[in-house]
C-alpha positions in Angstrom: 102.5 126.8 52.2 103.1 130.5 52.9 102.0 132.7 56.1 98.5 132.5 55.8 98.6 128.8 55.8 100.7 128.7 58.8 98.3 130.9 60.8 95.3 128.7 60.1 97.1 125.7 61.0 98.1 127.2 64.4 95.0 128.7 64.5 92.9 125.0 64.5 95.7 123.2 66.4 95.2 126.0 69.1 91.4 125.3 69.2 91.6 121.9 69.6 93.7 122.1 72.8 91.4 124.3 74.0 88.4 122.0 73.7 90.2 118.7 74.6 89.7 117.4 70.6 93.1 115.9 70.6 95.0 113.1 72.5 96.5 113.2 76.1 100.0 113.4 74.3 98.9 116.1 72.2 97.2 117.9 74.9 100.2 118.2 77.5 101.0 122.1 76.5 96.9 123.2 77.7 97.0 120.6 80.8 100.7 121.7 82.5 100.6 125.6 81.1 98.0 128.0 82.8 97.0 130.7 79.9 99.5 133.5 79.4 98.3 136.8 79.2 98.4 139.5 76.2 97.7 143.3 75.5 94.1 142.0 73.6 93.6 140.2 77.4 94.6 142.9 79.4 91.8 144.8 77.2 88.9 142.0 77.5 89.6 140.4 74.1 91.6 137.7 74.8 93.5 135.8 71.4 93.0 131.9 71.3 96.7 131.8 69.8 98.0 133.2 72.7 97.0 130.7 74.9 99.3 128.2 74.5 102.9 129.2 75.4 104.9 129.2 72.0 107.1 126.8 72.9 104.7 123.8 73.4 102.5 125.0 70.9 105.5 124.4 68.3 105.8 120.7 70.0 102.2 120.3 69.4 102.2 121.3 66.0 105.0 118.6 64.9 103.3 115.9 67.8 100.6 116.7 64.8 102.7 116.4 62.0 103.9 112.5 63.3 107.1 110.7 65.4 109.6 112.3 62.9 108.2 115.6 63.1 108.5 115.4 66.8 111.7 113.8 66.7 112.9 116.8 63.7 111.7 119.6 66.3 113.6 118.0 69.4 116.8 118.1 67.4 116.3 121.8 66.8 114.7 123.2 69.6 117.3 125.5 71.7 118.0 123.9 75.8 115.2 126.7 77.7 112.3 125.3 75.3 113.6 122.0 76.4 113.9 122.2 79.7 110.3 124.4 79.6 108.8 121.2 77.7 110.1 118.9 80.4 108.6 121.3 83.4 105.8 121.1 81.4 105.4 117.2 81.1 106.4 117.0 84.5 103.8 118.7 85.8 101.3 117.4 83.8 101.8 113.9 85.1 102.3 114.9 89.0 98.6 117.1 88.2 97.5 113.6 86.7 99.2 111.3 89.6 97.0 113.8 92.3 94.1 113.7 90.7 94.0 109.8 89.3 95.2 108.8 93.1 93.9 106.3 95.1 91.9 107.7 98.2 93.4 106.5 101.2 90.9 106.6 104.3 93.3 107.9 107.4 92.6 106.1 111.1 93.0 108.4 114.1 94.5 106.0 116.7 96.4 108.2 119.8 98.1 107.3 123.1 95.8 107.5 126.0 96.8 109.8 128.7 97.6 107.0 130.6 100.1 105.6 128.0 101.9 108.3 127.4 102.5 109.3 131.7 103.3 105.7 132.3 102.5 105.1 136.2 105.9 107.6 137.5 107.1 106.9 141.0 105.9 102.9 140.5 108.8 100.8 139.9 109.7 97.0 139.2 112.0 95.8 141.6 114.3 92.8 140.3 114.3 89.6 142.7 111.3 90.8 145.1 108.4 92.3 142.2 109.0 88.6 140.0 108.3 87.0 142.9 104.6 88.1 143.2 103.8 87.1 139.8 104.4 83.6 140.5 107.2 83.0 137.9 104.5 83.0 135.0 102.2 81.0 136.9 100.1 84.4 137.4 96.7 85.7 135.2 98.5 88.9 135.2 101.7 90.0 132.9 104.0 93.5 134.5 104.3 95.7 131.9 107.8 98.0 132.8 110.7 99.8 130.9 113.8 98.0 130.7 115.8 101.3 130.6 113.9 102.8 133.5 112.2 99.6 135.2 109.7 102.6 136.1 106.7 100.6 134.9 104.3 101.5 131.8 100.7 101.0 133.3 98.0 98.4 134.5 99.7 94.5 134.2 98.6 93.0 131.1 95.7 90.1 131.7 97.8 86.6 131.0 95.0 84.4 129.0 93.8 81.2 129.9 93.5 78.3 127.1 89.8 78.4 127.1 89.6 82.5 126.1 92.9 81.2 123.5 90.6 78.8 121.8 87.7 81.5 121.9 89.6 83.7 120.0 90.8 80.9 117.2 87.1 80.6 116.8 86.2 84.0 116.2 88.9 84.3 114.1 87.8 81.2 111.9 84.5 82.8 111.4 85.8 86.4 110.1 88.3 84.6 108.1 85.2 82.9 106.0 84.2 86.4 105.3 87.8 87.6 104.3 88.8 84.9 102.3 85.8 85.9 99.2 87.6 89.5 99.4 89.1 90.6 96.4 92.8 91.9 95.9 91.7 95.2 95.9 90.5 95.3 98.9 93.3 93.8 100.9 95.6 96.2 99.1 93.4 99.4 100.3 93.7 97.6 103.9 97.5 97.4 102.8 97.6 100.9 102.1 95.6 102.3 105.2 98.1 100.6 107.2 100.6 101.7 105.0 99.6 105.9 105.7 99.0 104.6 109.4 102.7 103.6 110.0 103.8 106.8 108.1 101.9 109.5 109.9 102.5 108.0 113.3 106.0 106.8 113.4 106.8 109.0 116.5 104.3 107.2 118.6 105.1 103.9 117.1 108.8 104.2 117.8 107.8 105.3 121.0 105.6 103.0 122.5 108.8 100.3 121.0 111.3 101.7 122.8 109.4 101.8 126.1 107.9 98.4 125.7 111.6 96.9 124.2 114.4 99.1 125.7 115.8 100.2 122.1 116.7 104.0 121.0 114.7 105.5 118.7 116.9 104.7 115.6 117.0 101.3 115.8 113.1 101.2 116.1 112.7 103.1 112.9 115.3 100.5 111.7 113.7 97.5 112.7 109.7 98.5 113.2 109.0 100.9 110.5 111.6 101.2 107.3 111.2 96.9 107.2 107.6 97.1 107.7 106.8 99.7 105.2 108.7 97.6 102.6 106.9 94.3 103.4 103.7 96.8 102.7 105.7 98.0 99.4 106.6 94.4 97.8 103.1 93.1 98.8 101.0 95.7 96.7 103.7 95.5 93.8 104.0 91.9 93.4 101.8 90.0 96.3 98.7 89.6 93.9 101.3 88.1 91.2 102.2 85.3 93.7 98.8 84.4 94.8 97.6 84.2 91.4 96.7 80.3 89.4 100.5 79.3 88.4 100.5 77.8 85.0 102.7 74.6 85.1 103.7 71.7 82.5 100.8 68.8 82.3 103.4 66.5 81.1 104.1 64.1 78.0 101.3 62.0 77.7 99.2 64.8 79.0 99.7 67.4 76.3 95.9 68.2 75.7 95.4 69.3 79.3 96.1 72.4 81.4 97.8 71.8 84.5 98.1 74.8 87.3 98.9 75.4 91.1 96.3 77.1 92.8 96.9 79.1 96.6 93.9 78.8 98.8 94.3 80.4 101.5 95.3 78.2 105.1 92.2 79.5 107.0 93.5 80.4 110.0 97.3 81.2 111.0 98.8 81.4 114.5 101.9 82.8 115.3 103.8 83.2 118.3 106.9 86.2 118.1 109.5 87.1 120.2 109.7 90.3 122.3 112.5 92.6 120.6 110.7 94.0 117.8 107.1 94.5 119.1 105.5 96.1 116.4 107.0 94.9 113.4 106.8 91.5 114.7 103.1 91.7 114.6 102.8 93.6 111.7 104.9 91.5 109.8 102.6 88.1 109.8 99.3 89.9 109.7 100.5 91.7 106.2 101.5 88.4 104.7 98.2 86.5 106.1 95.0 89.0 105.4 96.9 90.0 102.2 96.6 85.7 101.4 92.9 85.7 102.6 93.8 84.4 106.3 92.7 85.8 109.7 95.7 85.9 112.5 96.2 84.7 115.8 99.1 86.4 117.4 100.5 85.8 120.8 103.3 88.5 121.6 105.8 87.8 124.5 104.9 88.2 128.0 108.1 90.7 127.9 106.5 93.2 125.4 102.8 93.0 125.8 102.3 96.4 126.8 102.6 97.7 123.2 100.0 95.4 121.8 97.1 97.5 123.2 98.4 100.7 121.6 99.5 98.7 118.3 96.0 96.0 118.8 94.0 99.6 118.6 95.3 100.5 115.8 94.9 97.1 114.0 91.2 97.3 114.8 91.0 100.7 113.0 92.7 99.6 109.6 90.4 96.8 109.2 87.2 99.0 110.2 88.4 101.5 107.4 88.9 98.8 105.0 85.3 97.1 105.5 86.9 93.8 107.0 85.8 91.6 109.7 87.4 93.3 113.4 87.6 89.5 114.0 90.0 88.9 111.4 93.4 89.5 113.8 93.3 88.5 117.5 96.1 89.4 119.7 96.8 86.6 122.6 98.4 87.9 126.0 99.7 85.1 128.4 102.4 82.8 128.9 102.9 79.2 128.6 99.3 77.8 129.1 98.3 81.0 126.2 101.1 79.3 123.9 100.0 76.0 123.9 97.0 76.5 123.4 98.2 78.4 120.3 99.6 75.6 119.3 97.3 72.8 120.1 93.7 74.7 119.2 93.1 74.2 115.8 95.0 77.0 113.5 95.5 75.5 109.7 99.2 76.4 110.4 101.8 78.1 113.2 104.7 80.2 112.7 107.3 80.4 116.1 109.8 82.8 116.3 112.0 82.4 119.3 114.6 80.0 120.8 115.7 76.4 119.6 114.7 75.5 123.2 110.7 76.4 123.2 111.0 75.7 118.9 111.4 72.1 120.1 108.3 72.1 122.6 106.1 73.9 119.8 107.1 71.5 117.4 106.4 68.9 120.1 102.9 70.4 120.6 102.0 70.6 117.1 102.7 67.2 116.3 99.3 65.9 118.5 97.0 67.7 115.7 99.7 67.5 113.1 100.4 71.0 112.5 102.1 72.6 110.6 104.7 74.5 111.9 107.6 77.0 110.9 110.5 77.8 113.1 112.4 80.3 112.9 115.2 80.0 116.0 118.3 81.2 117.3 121.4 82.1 115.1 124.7 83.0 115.7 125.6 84.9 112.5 129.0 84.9 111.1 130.9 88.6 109.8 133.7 86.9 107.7 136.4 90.0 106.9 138.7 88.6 104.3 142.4 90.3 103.8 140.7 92.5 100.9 138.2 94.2 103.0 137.4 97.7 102.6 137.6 98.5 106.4 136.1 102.1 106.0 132.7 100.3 104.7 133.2 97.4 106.7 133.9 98.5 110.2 131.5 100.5 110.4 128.8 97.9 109.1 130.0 95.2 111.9 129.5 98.2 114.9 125.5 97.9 113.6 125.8 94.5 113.1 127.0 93.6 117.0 125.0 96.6 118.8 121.8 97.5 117.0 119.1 96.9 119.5 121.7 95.8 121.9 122.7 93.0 119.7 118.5 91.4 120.3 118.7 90.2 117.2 117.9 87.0 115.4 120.0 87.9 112.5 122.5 89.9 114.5 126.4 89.5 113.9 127.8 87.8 117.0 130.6 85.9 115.4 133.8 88.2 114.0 135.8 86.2 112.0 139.2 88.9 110.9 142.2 88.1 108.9 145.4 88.2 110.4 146.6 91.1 107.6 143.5 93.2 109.1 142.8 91.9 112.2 144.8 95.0 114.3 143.6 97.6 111.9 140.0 96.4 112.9 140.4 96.2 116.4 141.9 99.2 116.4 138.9 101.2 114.6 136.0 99.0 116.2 137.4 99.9 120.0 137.6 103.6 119.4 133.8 103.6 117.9 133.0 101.3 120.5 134.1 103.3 123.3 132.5 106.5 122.2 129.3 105.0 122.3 126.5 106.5 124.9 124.3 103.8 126.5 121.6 104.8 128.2 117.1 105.0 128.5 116.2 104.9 125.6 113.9 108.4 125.2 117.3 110.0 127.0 117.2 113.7 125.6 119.7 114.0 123.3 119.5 110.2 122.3 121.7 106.9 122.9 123.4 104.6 120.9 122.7 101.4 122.8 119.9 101.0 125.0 118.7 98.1 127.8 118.2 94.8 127.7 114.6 93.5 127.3 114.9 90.0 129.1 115.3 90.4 133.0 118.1 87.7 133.2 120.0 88.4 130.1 122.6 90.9 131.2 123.5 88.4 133.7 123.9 85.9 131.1 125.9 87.6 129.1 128.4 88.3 131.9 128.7 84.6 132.2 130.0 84.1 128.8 132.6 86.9 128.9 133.7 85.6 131.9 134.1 82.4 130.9 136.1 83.9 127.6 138.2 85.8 129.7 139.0 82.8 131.8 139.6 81.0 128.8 142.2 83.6 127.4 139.9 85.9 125.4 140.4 90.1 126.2 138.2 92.3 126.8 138.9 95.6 125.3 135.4 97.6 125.6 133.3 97.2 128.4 132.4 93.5 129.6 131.3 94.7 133.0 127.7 94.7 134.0 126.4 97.8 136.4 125.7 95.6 140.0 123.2 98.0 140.8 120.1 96.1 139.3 118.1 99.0 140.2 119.4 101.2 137.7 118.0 99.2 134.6 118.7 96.0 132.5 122.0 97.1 131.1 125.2 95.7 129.6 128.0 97.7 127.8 128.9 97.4 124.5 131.6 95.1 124.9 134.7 94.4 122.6 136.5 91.1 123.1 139.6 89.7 121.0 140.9 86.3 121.1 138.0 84.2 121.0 138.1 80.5 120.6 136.1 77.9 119.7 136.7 76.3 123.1 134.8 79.4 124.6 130.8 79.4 125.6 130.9 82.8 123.6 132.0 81.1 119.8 129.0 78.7 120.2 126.3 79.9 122.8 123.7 82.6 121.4 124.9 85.7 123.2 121.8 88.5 122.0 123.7 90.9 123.7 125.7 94.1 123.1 129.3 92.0 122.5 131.5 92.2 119.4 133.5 89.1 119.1 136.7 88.6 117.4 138.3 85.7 115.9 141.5 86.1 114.1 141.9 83.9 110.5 144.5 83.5 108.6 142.9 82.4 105.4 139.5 81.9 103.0 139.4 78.0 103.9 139.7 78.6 107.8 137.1 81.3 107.8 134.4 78.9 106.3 135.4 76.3 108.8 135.0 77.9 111.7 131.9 79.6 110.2 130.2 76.2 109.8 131.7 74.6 113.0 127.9 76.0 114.6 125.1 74.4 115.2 122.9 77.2 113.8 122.7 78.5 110.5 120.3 82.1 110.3 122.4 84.4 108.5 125.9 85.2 107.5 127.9 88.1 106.5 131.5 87.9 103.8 133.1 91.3 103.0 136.0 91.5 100.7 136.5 91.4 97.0 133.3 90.9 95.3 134.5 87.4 93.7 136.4 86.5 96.4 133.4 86.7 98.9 130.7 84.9 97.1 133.0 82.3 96.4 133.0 82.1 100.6 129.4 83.1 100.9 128.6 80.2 98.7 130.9 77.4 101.3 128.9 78.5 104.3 126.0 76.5 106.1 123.2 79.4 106.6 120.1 80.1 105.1 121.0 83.6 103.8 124.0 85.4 103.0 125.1 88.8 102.3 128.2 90.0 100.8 130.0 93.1 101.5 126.7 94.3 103.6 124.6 93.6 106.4 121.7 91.7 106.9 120.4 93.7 103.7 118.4 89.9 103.0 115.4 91.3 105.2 115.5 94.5 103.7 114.9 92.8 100.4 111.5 91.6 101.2 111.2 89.3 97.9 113.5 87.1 99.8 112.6 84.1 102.3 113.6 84.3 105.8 114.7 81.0 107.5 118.0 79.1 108.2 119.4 75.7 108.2 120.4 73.3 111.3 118.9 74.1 114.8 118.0 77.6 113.7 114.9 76.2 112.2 112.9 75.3 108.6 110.7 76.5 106.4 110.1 80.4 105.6 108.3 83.5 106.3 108.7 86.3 104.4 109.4 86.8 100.3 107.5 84.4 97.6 108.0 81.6 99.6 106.4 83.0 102.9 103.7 84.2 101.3 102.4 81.3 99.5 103.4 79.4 102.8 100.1 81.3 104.0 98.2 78.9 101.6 97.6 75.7 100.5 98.4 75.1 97.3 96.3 73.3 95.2 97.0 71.4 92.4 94.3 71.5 89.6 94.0 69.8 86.0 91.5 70.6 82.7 91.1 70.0 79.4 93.0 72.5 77.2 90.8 72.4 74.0 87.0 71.5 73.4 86.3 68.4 72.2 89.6 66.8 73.5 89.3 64.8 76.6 90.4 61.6 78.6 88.9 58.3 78.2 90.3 55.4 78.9 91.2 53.1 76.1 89.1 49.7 75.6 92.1 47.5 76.2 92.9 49.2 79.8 88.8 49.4 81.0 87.4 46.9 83.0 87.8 43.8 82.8 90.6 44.4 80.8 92.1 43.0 78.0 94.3 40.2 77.7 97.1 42.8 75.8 96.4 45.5 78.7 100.2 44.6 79.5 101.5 44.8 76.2 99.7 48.2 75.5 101.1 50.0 78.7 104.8 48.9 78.0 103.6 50.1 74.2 102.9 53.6 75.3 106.2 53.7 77.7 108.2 53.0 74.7 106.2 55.3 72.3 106.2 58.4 74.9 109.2 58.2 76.6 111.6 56.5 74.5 115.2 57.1 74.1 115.4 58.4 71.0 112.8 59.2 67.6 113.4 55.4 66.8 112.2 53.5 70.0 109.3 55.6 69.9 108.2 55.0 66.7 109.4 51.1 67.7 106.7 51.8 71.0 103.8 53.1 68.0 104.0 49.8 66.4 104.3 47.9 69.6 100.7 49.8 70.7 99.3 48.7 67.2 100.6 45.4 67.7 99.1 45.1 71.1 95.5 46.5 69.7 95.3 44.5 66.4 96.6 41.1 67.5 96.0 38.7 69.8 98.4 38.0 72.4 100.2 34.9 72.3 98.5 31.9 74.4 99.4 31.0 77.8 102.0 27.9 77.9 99.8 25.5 79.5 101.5 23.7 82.8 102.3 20.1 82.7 
C-alpha cells in the first residue's frame, strides 16, 4: 500500500464527508470544521482534500478503518489534535442541540402601570383601616406591603361561595378536555412556564416581596430556584410515574397481568398559605395539569395581590400551550371562599396552613367525604452534635432561623447545641446575627431580613420571648418589637439562650425571625427533646456523618436532613409531609404526584388462549367436594414446603375423582 494508494483512499474518504455518504460518527470533522482555505482556493480552484482539517480527517480515516483503528490513532495522536478533536465534537453536538431543540413559544405577561406605582401616599393604618373591613366579614380583601404598609392597589374582591362553586364547574369542564392530552403536551405547557419563570424572575421576585414582605434573595430561594426544579424533575421523570405500573398477579394467578393504572382525580382544590405567593401556586398546578387535573386554588387573604400579576401569567402558558384557560381558577376571599373549597365538589383538597384551620378543613371535608392532605405547622429541630463542623453549620442555622423572617413551614425554630459547642455557637451566631440589616424589602442596597406578612404576628412573637425571658431564657440579639406600628410589621432577628421546655417558645410555633437555643449534653438527650413536640415537619442533625443518621433515624418527623438544611424540598423526587399534628399524606415527589390520581387497579390475561374459568366442582350449584377442593388448592399452592404441595395435588385429584364420604346420618 504505497503513496498512491494512500491518496485515493483520502481522496474517497474526503468525498464522502463532503456529500453526507457516511454516518453521523464519521461525519463529525465536515459538521464542527468550517472549510480551511488553500493557495488552489485563494486562486478559484479549490482542493477537495483540503477541506477537512488534517487532524479530523486522520480520525476519520481510522473511524473507517474500525474501533481499534480508532482506538490505535487515539493512542498516538499528540495533545493539540486532541484537544482540536474534542472542540470539534463539542461543537458538533451544541450545533446539533440548537438545531434539534425543542421550540419553546415565549408569553409576554408585564406589570401594569398601576402595579408597578402601587397607590403612593395611601397607607394601611393598623387598629383603625382592619376595622373597615369588617374582620373578614367584608367582599373586599386590602392589598398593602408589609415593609411599607403603603398599599399595592385596588382591594382584592373577597368571593362568595356561589362564584366558588362557579369556578369548580368551569374547571370540571376544561379538565374533561385536558385529561385526553398527551404527555407531550403538558411537558411543552411545562416548558413555557418553565422560559416564563426564567425570563421574568425580576418581576416575579418583585411582585413576592411586595405582596409577602421578604428580600429579594429569599424570593429567588423560595419562588423560583424550588419551582424551576419541580418543572425539572417533572419533564425528566413525571411521565415515568404516571405511566401503567407492572405489579405481581400473584400465585394462583400466574397466567395474568396485573398493573396499577393513575387516572387522573378530575378536579383538585387547594388552599396555600400566604408566605410564598408564587411558588405556592405554582407548585400544585405543575403537579395537577402535568397528572391530567384542572386546579382550584384559593391563595390567602394576606397575599392576594400577587395572584392577578401571577393569575395573568397562568392564563398565558396555557393559551400558548393549546389548553383549556378554564383549567386553573384562582379563588380570592376568606372563610366563606374556603369552605366552599372544601365542601363544593373537588375529587380531592390539599391545605397548607395551621393545625388550627387543618382541623376545620378536615372537618369540612368529611360531609362529602373528601379527600384531604394537610400539611400544618412544624417546629423543626437543628440538632448540633459535639462533632459539628461549626464553619458549615453555623452558618446553615442563621438561614435556617431567618430566611423569610423565619415564615416558614420547614423553618428551624428549635436549636438543640452540645454543651462542648454550645459557647462557640453562640458566640459566632450572635456576631452574624447582629450584623444583619432588616428593613423594606426593595431597600436600595438590599436587607437581610425583611417584615412580617401577618398583621398580628410580630406581636405574637413578643409574647413568647417574653414569656422565655420571664422564664429564665436570655435574649442576646434583638427580642424587642419597634412600638411604632406605623413604621411596618417588623421584628428583629432575635437570639435567645437558655430555652426550656417549660417555655411557650420550645413548644408553640413561633414563624418569626428568633433563633432558639437549647443546650444538650449528649446524642440520647437531643432526640428526646427533639420528639418531646407535638409536630413532626422537618428536622435537621449535623455532626459526623454516622453519628447523625444514627440520630436522624431516632427522631419523629417526616423528613430529615443531615449535615444541611431543609435540602429535602430541594430534592423534588422527595414527598413533603410530616407526622403528628403537622399533618398526613404528601405533596410533592412520587408520592405527591400520583396523589393527583386515582389509581386504578387493573387485571388481563397474559397469553392467548389462557384464561379463567371456574372449575365444575366450584360452579353453581356446587359440588358436594367444593370444600375438599378449595382446602386442595390451599395446600397445593401455598404449601409449606415442595412436599405439602405435591400432598395438596393429590388432595385436588382426590377431591375431583372420588366421592366424598356420606353424611353421618342423625339419630
Amino acid at each position: 500500500r504505497g503513496p498512491a494508494h494512500r491518496r485515493r483512499r483520502r481522496r474517497f474518504i474526503t468525498t464522502a464527508i463532503q456529500h453526507g455518504q457516511l454516518s453521523v460518527a464519521r461525519r463529525v470533522a465536515h459538521i464542527a470544521s468550517p472549510p480551511m482555505s488553500s493557495p488552489s482556493a485563494a486562486t478559484g480552484n479549490a482542493s477537495s482534500e483540503t477541506m477537512v482539517p488534517e487532524p479530523l480527517l486522520q480520525f476519520a480515516q481510522a473511524l473507517f478503518s474500525g474501533a481499534s483503528g480508532a482506538l490505535l490513532w487515539v493512542s498516538q495522536a499528540d495533545a493539540s489534535t486532541l484537544a482540536a478533536l474534542a472542540a470539534a465534537a463539542l461543537a458538533a453536538y451544541v450545533a446539533v442541540s440548537v438545531l434539534l431543540a425543542e421550540k419553546v413559544p415565549r408569553i409576554d405577561v408585564a406589570l401594569t402601570p398601576e402595579e408597578r406605582a402601587g397607590c403612593p401616599g395611601k397607607k394601611w393604618k393598623p387598629g383603625v383601616s382592619d376595622k373597615a373591613y369588617g374582620a373578614g366579614k367584608s367582599d373586599r380583601i386590602p392589598c398593602y406591603d408589609p415593609g411599607t404598609l403603603e398599599m399595592l392597589g385596588p382591594d382584592m374582591h373577597a368571593m362568595t361561595a356561589a362564584e366558588v362553586r362557579e369556578r369548580i364547574e368551569r374547571a370540571r369542564v376544561a379538565q374533561k378536555t385536558w385529561a385526553k392530552s398527551s404527555f407531550k403536551q403538558r411537558r411543552l405547557l411545562l416548558k413555557i412556564i418553565q422560559r416564563f419563570v426564567l425570563e421574568n424572575q425580576d418581576d416575579i421576585c418583585q411582585v413576592s416581596a411586595r405582596d409577602s414582605g421578604k428580600p429579594l434573595v429569599d424570593a429567588a430561594f423560595g419562588e423560583i430556584l424550588v419551582t424551576l426544579e419541580k418543572i425539572r424533575w417533572l419533564l425528566r421523570e413525571g411521565e415515568q410515574w404516571l405511566r401503567p405500573e407492572r405489579r405481581s398477579a400473584g400465585m394462583m394467578m400466574f397466567y395474568k397481568s396485573a398493573r396499577v393504572e393513575y387516572h387522573p382525580v378530575g378536579v383538585m382544590g387547594a388552599i396555600v398559605p400566604w408566605n410564598y405567593p408564587f411558588h405556592n401556586v405554582f407548585n400544585p398546578l405543575l403537579a395537577n395539569v402535568f397528572a391530567g387535573n384542572a386546579l382550584v386554588i384559593k391563595v390567602s387573604e394576606y397575599a392576594s395581590w400577587s395572584s392577578g400579576y401571577y393569575g395573568r401569567a397562568i392564563e398565558a402558558c396555557l393559551d400558548a400551550a393549546g389548553a383549556p384557560r378554564d383549567l386553573v381558577q384562582i379563588v380570592t376571599g376568606y372563610g366563606e371562599a374556603g369552605n366552599a373549597l372544601v365542601t363544593g365538589g373537588v375529587g380531592k383538597l390539599v391545605f397548607v396552613g395551621s393545625t388550627g384551620v387543618g382541623r376545620m378543613v378536615m372537618k369540612a371535608a368529611a360531609e362529602t367525604l373528601t379527600p384531604v392532605v394537610l400539611e400544618l405547622g412544624g417546629k423543626d429541630p437543628f440538632i448540633v452534635l459535639e462533632d459539628a463542623d461549626l464553619s458549615q453549620c453555623v452558618p446553615m442555622a442563621l438561614r435556617g432561623a431567618f430566611q423569610s423572617c423565619g415564615q416558614n413551614c420547614a423553618g428551624a425554630e428549635r436549636f438543640y447545641v452540645h454543651a462542648k459547642v454550645h459557647d462557640k455557637f453562640v458566640e459566632r451566631v450572635v456576631a452574624a446575627a447582629s450584623k444583619l440589616r432588616q428593613g423594606w424589602a426593595l431597600s436600595p442596597g438590599g436587607v437581610d431580613c425583611g417584615a412580617m406578612c401577618m398583621p398580628n404576628q410580630a406581636a405574637y412573637v413578643q409574647g413568647l420571648i417574653d414569656d422565655a425571658v420571664a422564664k429564665g431564657a436570655v435574649v442576646k440579639v434583638g427580642g424587642t418589637m419597634n412600638p411604632d406600628k406605623s413604621a411596618g410589621q417588623f421584628f428583629p432577628p432575635t437570639v435567645i439562650i437558655g430555652v426550656t421546655h417549660a417555655m411557650r417558645i420550645a413548644r408553640e410555633e413561633v414563624f418569626g425571625p428568633v433563633l432558639a437555643v437549647t443546650k444538650i449534653h449528649s446524642d440520647d438527650e437531643a432526640v428526646a427533646l427533639a420528639n418531646d413536640c407535638d409536630f413532626g415537619l422537618g428536622s435537621n442533625v449535623f455532626g459526623s456523618k454516622r453519628r447523625a443518621l444514627k440520630v436522624g433515624a431516632q427522631l419523629e418527623a417526616g423528613m430529615t436532613c443531615i449535615n444541611d438544611f431543609a435540602t429535602t424540598y430541594m430534592a423534588q423526587s422527595l414527598p413533603f409531609g410530616g407526622v403528628k399534628e403537622s399533618g398526613f399524606d404528601r405533596f410533592s415527589g412520587v408520592e405527591g404526584l400520583r396523589g393527583c390520581c386515582v389509581p386504578k387497579s387493573v387485571v388481563v390475561d397474559a397469553y392467548p388462549f389462557i384464561r379463567t374459568d371456574i372449575p365444575p366442582p366450584l360452579q353453581y350449584p356446587v359440588a358436594a367436594c367444593a370444600f375438599d377442593f378449595c382446602k386442595a388448592l390451599c395446600h397445593m399452592f401455598f404449601g409449606m414446603g415442595f412436599l405439602e404441595q405435591a400432598t395438596g395435588l393429590l388432595m385436588l385429584i382426590k377431591a375431583m375423582l372420588l366421592p366424598p364420604p356420606a353424611p353421618n346420618k342423625k339419630d
